[in-house]
Backbone bond lengths (Angstrom), bond angles and torsions (degrees), N, CA, C in turn:
res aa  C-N    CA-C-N  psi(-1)  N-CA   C-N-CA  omega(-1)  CA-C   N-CA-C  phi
1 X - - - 1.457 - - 1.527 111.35 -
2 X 1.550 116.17 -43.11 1.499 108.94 169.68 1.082 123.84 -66.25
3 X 1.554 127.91 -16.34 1.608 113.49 168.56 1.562 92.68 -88.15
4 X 1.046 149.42 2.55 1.468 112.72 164.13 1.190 105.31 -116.09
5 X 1.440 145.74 25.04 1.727 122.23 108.24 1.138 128.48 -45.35
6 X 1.749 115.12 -45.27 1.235 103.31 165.14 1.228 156.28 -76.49
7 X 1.533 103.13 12.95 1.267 125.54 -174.79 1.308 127.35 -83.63
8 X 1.158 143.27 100.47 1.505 149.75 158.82 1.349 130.02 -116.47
9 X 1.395 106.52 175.89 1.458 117.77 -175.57 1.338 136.49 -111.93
10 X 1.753 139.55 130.62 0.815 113.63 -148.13 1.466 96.14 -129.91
11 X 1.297 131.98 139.56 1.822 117.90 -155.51 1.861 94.59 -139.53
12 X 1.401 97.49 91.98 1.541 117.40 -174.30 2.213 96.58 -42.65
13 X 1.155 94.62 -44.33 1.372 98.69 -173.54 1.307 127.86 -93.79
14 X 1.480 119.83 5.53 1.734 125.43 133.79 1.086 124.15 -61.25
15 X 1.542 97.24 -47.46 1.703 108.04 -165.04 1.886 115.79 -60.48
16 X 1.523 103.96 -41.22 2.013 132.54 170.82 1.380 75.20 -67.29
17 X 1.141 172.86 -80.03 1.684 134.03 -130.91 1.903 96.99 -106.27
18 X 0.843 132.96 -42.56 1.295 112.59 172.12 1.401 123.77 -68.44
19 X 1.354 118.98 -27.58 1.273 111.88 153.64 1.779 139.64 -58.89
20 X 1.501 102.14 -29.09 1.499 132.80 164.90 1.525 105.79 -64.65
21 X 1.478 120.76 -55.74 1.238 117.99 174.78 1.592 114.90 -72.47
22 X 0.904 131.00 -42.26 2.037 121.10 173.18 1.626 91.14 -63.73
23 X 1.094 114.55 -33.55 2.120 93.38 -166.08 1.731 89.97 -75.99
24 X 1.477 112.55 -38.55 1.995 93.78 177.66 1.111 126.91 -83.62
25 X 1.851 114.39 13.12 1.582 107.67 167.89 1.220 104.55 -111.55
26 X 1.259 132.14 -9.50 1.513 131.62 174.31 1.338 93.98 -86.19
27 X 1.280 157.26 -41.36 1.649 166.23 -163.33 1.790 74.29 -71.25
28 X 0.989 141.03 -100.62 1.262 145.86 -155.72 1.265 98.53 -56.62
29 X 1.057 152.11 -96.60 1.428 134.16 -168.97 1.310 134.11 -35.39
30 X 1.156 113.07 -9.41 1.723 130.08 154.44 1.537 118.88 -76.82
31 X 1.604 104.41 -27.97 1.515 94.40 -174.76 1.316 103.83 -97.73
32 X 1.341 107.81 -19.28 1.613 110.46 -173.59 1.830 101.83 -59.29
33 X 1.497 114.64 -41.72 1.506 142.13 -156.10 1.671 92.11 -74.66
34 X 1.083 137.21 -2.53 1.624 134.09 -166.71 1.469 88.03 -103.53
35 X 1.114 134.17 -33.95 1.250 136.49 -157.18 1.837 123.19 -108.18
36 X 1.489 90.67 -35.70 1.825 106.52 -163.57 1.898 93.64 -156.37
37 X 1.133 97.76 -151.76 1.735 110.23 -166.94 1.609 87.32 -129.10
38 X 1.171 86.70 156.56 1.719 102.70 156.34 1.596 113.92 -149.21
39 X 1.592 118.99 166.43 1.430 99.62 -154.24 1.490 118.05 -95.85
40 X 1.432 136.79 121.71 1.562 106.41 -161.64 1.728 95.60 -81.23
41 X 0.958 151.59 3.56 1.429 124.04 120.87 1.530 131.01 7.67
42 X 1.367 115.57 -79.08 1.117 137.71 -150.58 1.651 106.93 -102.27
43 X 1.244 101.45 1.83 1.571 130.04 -171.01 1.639 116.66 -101.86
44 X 1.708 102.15 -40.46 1.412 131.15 175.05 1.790 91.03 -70.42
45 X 1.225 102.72 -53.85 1.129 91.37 -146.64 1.530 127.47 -78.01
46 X 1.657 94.87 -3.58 1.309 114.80 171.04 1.561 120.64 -76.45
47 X 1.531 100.01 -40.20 1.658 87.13 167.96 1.274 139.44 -80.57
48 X 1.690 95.75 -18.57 1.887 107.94 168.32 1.460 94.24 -57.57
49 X 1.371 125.98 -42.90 1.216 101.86 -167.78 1.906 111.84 -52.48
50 X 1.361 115.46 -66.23 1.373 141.58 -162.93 1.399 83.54 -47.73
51 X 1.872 123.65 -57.58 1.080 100.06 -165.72 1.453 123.81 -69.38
52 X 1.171 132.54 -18.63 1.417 144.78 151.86 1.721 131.41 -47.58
53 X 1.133 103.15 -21.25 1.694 113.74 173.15 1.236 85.99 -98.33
54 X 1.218 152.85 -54.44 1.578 148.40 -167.39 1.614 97.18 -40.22
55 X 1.657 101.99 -80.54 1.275 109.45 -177.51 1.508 122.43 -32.81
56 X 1.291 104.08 -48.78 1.731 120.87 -171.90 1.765 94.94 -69.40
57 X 0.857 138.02 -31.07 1.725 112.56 -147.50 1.510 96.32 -137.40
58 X 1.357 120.50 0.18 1.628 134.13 172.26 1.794 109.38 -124.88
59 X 1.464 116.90 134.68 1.324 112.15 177.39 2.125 112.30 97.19
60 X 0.887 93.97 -175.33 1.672 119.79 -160.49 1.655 83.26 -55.30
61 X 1.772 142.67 -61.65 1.212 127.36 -167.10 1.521 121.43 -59.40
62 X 1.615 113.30 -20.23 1.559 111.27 -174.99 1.252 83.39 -84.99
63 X 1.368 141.50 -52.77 1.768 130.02 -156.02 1.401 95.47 -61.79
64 X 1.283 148.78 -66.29 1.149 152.27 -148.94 1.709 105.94 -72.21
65 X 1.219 118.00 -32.93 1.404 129.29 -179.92 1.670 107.85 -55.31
66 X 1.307 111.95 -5.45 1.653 123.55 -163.09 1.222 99.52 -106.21
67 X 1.519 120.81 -30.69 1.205 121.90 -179.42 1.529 127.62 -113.05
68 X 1.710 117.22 -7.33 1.528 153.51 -169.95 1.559 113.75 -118.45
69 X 1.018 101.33 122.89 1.369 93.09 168.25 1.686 104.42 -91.10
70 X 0.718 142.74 -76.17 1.134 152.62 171.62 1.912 107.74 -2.86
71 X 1.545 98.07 -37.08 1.845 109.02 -171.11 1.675 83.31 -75.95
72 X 1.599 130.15 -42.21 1.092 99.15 -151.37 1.796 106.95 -110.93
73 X 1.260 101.17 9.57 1.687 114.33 142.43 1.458 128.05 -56.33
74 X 1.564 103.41 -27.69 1.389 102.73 -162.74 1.447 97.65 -94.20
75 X 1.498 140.16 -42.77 1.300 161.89 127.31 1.419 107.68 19.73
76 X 1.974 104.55 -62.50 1.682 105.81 163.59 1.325 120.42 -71.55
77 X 0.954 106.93 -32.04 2.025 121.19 -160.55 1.680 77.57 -62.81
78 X 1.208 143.57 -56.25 1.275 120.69 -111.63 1.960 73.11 -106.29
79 X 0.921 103.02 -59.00 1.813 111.28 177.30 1.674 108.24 -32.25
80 X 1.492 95.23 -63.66 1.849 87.51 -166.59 1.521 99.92 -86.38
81 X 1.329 124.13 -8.71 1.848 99.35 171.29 1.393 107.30 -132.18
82 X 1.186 131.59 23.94 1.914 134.41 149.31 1.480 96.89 -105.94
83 X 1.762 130.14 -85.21 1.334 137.88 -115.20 1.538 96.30 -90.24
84 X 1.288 125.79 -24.03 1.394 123.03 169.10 1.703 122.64 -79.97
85 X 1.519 113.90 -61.24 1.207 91.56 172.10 1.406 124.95 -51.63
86 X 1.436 106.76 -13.40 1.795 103.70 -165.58 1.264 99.68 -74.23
87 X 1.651 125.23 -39.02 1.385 144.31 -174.24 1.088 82.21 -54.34
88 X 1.495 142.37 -88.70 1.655 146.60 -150.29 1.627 97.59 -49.85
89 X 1.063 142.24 -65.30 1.263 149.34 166.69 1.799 109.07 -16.87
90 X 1.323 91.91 -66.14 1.684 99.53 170.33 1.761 122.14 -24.74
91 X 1.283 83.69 -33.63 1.650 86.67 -171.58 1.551 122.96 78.78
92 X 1.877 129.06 19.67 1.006 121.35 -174.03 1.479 153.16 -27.09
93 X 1.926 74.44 -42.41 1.643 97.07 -166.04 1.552 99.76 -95.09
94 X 1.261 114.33 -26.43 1.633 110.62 163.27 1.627 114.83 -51.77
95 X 1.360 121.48 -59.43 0.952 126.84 172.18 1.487 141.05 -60.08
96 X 1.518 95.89 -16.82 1.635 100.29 166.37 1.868 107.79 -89.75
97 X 1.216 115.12 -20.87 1.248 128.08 -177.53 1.913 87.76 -72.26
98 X 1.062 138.82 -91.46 1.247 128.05 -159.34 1.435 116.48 -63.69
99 X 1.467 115.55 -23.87 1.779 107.34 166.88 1.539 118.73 -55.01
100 X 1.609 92.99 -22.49 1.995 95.89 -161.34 1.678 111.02 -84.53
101 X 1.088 152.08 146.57 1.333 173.39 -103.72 1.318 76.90 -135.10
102 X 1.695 115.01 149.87 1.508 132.78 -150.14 1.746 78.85 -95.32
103 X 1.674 144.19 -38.84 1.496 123.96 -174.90 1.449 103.66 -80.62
104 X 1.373 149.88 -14.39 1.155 164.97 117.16 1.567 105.78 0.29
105 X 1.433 108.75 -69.63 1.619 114.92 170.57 1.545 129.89 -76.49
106 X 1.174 106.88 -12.19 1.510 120.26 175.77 1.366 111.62 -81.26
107 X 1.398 95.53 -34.23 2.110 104.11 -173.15 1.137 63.14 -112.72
108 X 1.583 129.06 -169.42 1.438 157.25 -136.33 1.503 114.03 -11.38
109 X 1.409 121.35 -83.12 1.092 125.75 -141.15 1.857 115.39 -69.55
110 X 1.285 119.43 -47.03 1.304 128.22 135.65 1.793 123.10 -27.39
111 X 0.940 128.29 -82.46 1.278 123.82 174.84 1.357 132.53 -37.83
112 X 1.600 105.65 -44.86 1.515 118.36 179.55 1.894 84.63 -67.19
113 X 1.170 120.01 -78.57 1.314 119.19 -157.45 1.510 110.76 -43.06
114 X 1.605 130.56 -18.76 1.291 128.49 159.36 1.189 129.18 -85.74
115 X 1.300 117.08 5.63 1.692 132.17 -162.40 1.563 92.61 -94.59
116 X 1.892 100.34 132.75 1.252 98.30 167.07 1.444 148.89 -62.51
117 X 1.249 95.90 0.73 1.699 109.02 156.07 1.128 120.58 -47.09
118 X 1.522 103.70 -84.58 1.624 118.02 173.39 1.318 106.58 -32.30
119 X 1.346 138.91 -76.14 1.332 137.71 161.84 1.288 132.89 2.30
120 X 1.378 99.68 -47.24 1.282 113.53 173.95 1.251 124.82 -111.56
121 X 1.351 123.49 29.89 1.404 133.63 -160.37 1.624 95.14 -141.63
122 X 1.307 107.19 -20.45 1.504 112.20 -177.96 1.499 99.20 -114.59
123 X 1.441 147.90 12.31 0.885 158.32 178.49 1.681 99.45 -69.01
124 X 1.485 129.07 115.09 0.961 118.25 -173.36 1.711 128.10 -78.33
125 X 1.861 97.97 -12.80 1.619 97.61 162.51 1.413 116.09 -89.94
126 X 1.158 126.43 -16.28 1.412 131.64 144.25 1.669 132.22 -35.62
127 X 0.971 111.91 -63.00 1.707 126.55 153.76 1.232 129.00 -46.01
128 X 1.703 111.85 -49.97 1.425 124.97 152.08 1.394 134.20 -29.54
129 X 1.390 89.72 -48.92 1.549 96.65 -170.60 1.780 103.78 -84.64
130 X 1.014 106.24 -46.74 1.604 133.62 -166.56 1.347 90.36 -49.01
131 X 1.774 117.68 -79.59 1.719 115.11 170.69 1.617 106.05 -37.40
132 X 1.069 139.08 -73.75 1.272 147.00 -145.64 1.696 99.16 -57.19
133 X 1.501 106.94 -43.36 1.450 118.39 175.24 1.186 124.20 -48.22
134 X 1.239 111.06 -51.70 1.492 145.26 175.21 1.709 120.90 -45.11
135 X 1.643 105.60 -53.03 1.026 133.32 -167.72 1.930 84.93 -88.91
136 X 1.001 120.39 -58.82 1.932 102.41 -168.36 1.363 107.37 -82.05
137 X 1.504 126.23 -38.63 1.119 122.54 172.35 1.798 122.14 -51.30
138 X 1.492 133.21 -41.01 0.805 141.38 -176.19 1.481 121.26 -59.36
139 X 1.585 113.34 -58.79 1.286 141.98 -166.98 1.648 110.88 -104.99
140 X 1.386 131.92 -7.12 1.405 128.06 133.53 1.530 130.87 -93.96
141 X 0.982 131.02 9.65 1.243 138.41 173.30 1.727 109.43 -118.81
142 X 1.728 111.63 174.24 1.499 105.40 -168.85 1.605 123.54 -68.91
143 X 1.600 99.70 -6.19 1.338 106.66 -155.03 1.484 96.42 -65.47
144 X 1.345 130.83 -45.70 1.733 126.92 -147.84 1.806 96.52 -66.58
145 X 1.378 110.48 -32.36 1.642 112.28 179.90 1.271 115.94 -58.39
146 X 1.783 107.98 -35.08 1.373 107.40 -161.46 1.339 89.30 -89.55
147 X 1.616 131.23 -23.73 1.551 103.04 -178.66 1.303 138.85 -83.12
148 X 1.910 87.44 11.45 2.004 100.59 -171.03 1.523 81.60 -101.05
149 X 1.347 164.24 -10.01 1.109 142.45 -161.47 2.272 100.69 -134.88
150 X 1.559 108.60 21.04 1.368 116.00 169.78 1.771 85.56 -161.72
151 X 2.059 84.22 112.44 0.924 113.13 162.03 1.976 122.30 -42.80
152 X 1.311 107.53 -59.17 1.542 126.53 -173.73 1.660 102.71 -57.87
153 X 1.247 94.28 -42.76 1.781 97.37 -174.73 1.617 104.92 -62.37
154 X 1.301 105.82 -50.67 1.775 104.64 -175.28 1.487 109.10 -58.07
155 X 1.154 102.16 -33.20 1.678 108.30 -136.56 1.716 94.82 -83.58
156 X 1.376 112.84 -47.86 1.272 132.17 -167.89 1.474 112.44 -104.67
157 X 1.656 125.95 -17.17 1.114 125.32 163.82 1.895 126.63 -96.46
158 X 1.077 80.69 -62.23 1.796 114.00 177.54 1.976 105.62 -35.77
159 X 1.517 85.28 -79.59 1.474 109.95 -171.76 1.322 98.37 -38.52
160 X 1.225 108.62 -76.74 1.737 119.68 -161.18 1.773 96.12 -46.46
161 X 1.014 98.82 -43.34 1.616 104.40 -158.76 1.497 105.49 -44.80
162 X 1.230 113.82 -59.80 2.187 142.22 -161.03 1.699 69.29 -59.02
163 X 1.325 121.43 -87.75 1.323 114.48 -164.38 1.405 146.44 -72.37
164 X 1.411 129.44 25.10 1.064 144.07 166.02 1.741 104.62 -112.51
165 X 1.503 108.83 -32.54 1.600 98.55 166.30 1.417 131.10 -62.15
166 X 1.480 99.40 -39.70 1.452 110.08 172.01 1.435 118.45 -74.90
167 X 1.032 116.18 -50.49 1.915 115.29 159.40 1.567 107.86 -31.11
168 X 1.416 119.62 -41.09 1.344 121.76 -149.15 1.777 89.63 -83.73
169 X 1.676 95.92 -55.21 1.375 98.50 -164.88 1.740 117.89 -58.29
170 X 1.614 113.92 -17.63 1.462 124.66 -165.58 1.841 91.02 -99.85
171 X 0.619 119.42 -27.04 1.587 134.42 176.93 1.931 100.80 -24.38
172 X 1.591 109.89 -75.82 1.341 94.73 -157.59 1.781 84.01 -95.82
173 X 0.786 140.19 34.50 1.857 136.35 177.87 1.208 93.65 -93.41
174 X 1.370 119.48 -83.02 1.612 116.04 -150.97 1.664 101.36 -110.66
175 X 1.557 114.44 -165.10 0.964 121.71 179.09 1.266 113.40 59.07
176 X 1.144 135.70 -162.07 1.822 150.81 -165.23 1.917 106.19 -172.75
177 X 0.785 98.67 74.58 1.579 127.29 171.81 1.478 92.50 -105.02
178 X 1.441 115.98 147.34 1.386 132.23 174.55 1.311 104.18 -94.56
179 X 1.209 116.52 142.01 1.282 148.94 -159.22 1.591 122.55 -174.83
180 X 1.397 93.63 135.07 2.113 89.62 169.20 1.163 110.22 -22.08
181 X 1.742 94.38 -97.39 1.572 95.64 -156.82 1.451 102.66 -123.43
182 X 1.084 124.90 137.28 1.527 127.59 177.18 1.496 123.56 -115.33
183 X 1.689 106.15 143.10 1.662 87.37 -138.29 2.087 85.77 -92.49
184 X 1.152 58.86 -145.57 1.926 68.04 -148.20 2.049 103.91 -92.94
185 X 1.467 92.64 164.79 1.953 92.81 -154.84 1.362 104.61 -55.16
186 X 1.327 115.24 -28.19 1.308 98.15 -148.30 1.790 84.35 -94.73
187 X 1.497 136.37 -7.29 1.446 125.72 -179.76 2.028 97.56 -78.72
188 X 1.125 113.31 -45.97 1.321 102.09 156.62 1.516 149.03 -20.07
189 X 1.532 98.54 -66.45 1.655 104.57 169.05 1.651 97.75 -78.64
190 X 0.984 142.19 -38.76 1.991 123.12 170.51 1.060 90.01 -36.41
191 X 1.353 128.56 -114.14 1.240 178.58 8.33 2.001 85.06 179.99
192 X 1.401 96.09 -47.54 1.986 92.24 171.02 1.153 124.21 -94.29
193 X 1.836 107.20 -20.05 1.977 102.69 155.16 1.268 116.60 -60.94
194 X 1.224 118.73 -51.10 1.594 123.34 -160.33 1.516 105.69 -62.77
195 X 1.435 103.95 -39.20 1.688 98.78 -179.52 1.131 120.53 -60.90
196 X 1.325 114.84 8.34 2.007 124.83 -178.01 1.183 99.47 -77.33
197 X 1.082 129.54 -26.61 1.819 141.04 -169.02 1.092 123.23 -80.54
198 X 1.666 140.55 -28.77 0.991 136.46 174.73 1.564 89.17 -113.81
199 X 1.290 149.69 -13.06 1.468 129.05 157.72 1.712 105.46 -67.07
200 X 1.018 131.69 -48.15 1.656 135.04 -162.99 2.266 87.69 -68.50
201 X 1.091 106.58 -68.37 1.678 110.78 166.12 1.843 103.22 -7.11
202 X 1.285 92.16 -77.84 1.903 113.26 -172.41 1.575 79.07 -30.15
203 X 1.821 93.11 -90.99 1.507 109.90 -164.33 1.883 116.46 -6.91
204 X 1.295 75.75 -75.51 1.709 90.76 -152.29 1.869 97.53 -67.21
205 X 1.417 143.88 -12.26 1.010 127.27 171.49 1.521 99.30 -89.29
206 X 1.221 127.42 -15.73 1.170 109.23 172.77 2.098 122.05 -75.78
207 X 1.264 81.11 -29.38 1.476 107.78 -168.79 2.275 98.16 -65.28
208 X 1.188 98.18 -72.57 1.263 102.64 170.65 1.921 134.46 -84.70
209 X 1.229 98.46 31.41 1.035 116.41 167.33 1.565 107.04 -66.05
210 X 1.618 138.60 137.12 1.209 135.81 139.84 1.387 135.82 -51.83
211 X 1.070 122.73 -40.25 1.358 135.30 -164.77 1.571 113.77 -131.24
212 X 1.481 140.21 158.90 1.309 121.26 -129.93 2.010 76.07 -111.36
213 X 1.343 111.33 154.78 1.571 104.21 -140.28 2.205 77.13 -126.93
214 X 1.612 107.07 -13.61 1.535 78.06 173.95 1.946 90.43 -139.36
215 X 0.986 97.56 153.50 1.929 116.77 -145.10 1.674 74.56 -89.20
216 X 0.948 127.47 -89.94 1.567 126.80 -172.06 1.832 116.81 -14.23
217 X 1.196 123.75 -44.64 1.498 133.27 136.33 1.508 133.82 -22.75
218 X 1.216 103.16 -43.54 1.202 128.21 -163.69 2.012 120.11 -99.70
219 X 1.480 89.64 69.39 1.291 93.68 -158.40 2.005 87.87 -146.73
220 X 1.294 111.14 -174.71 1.317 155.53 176.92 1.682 108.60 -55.33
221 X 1.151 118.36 46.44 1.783 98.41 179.62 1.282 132.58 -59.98
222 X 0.950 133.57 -178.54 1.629 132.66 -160.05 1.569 93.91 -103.66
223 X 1.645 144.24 -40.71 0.868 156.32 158.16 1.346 137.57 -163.95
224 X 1.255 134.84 155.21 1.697 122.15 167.07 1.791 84.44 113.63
225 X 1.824 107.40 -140.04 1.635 111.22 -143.06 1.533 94.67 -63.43
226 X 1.440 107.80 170.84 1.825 112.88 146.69 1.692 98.14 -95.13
227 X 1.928 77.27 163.11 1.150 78.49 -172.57 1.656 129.04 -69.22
228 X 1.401 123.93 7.71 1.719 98.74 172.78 2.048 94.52 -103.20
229 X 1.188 142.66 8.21 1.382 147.22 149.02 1.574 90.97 -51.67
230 X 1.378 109.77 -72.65 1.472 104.76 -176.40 1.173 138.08 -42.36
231 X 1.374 99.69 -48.15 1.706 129.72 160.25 1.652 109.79 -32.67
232 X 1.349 122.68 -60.39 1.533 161.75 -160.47 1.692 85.97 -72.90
233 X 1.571 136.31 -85.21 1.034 145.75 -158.49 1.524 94.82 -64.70
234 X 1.270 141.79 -42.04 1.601 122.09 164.58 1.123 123.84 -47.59
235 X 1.966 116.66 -64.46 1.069 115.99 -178.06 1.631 119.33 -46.05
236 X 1.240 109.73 -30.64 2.043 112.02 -141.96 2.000 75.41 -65.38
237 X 1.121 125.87 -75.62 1.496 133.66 -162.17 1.160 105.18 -35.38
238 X 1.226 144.32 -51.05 1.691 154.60 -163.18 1.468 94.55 -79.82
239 X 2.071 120.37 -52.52 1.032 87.18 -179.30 1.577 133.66 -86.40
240 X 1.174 99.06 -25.14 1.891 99.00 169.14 1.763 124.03 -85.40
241 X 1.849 97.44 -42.67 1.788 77.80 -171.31 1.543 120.71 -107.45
242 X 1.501 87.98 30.79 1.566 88.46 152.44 1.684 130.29 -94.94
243 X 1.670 95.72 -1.46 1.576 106.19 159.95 1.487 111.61 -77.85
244 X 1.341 116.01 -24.00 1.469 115.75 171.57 1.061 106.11 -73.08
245 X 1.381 132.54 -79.21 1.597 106.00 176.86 1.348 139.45 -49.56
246 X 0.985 119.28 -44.33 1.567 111.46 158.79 1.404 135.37 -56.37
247 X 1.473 110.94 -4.68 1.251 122.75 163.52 1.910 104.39 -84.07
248 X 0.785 137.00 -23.12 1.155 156.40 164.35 1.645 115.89 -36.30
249 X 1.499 95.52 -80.87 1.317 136.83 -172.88 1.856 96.19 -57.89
250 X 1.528 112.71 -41.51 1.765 121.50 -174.54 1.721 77.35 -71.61
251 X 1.132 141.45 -63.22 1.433 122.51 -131.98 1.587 92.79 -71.82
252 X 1.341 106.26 -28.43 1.913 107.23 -166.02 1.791 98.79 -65.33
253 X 1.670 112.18 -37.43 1.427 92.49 -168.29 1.938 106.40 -94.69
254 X 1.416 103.49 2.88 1.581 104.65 157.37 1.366 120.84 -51.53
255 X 1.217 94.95 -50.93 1.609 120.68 -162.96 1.592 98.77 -83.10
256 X 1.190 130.29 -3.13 1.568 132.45 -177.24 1.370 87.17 -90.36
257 X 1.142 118.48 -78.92 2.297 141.41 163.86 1.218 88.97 -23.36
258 X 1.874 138.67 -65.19 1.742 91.33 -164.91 1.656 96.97 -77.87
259 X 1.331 144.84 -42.25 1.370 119.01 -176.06 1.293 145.82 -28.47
260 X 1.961 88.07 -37.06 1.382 98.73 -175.98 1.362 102.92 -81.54
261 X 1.244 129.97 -38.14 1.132 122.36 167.21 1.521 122.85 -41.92
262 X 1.300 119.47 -62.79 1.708 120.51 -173.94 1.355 97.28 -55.42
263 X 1.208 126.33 -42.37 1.860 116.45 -168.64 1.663 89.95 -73.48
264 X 1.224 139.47 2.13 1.232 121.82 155.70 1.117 138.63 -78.58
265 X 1.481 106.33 -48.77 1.925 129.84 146.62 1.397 102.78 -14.15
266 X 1.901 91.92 -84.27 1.229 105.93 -161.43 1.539 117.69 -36.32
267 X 1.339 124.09 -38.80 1.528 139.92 -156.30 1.509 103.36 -90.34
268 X 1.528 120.00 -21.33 1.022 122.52 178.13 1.568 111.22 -91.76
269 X 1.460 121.60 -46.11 1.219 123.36 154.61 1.950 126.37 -26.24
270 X 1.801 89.58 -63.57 1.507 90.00 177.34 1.880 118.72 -51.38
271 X 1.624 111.26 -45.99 1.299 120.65 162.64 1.550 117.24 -40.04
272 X 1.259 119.16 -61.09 1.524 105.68 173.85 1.333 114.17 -53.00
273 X 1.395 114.27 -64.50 1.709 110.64 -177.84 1.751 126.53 -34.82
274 X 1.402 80.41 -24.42 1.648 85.94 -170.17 1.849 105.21 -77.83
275 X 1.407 81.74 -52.79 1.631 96.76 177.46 1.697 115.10 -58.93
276 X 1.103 127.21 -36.14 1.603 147.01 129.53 1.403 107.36 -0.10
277 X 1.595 115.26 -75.52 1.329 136.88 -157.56 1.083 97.42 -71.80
278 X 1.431 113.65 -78.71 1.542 122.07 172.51 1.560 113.10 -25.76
279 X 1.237 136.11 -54.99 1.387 131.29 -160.90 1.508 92.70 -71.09
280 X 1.018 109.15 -35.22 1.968 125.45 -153.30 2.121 94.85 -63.46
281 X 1.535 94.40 -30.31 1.699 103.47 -168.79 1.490 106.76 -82.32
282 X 1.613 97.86 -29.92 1.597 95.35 -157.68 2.006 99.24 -76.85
């Protein structure tokens, strides 16, 4: 039992791209900083992220995730509702937009961001569905079994998958990343209530399931739950406190909606005064 606390994993080739990525957002946020500000907000929040996939996918939670369901519940939990919105938060695409050289943005960076791709990739019922897809398609069908018992499938399918949907889906909600068109406050908070419904779904069929629903689970542990306890301790988090966090995530883009609002006041206020003054001269 003490070597498998001590047991973890160490993935030479996570570690070379997250390390590649903090050295190219600190490289850019230094050059951006010669010129203008950038927010350490959005700075924090980039490395909690990195440091949070580290934790998650290196060490004692990836080893145990092989043998737990519950370890490798937490693996998604933490990816699709911490390490992505935090990523979107980061402000990437803002920041690659002002690191890049003004013919840089004229040819690339501009264009892609007007290309109907993007458009439709940042489309917030687009994302909706795509996460939502993601999340029922994966974990009711055979695929989620076959990706706990093939390494390549998880590693290179799975993984990427949980977290590029959720990036995608948190994409036009919060934060201020440049983008076409961004939809409007109140399609925001839907668009992050409603997604409580097919995450709580996951949850709770996993949670009240009778019988142990993925075979790879369903084996010999070294000690502690059986497997439908285990079963039980995955579901319970997916199905309840991912309404806690996502209740979270609604208050942050509330609180975006009243800002944007007061900087509207405010702007309208200054307009009268002016117009005020002006009449006051004539």
């Amino acid at each position: 039992m003490s070597e498998f606390f001590a047991s973890g994993t160490f993935d030479l080739f996570l570690l070379t791209n997250w390390i590649l990525a903090a050295g190219w957002y600190a490289w850019a946020v230094r050059k951006v900083r010669r010129t203008g500000t950038w927010s350490r907000w959005a700075s924090s929040c980039f490395y909690i992220a990195i440091a949070l996939l580290a934790l998650t996918y290196l060490g004692p939670i990836a080893a145990w995730s092989h043998t737990f369901f519950w370890a490798h519940m937490t693996q998604h939990l933490v990816v699709m509702m911490v390490v992505a919105p935090l990523l979107v938060l980061s402000n990437p695409v803002t920041l690659a937009f002002r690191v890049s050289s003004p013919a840089t943005r004229r040819r690339w960076v501009v264009p892609v961001l007007r290309s109907r791709a993007v458009r439709i990739m940042t489309n917030p019922w687009v994302t909706w569905l795509f996460f939502a897809g993601a999340l029922l398609g994966t974990h009711f069908t055979p695929f989620y079994d076959a990706a706990l018992r093939n390494h390549d499938l998880n590693f290179f399918i799975e993984q990427p998958l949980y977290l590029i949907a959720a990036f995608l889906f948190y994409f036009p909600l919060i934060g201020s990343n440049l983008q076409p068109r961004r939809p409007s406050h109140a399609v925001r908070l839907l668009s992050l209530g409603t997604m409580m419904f097919p995450e709580a779904l996951v949850g709770a069929v996993i949670y009240f399931a009778s019988v142990p629903l993925y075979s790879a689970f369903d084996t010999v542990r070294p000690f502690g739950l059986s497997v439908l306890d285990d079963q039980r301790l995955a579901g319970g988090p997916m199905w309840a406190l991912v309404m806690v966090v996502d209740s979270g995530w609604m208050m942050l883009a509330a609180a975006e909606w009243f800002t944007s609002e007061q900087k509207k006041e405010d702007a309208l206020d200054r307009r009268i005064a002016r117009e005020l003054a002006d009449e006051a001269r004539t």
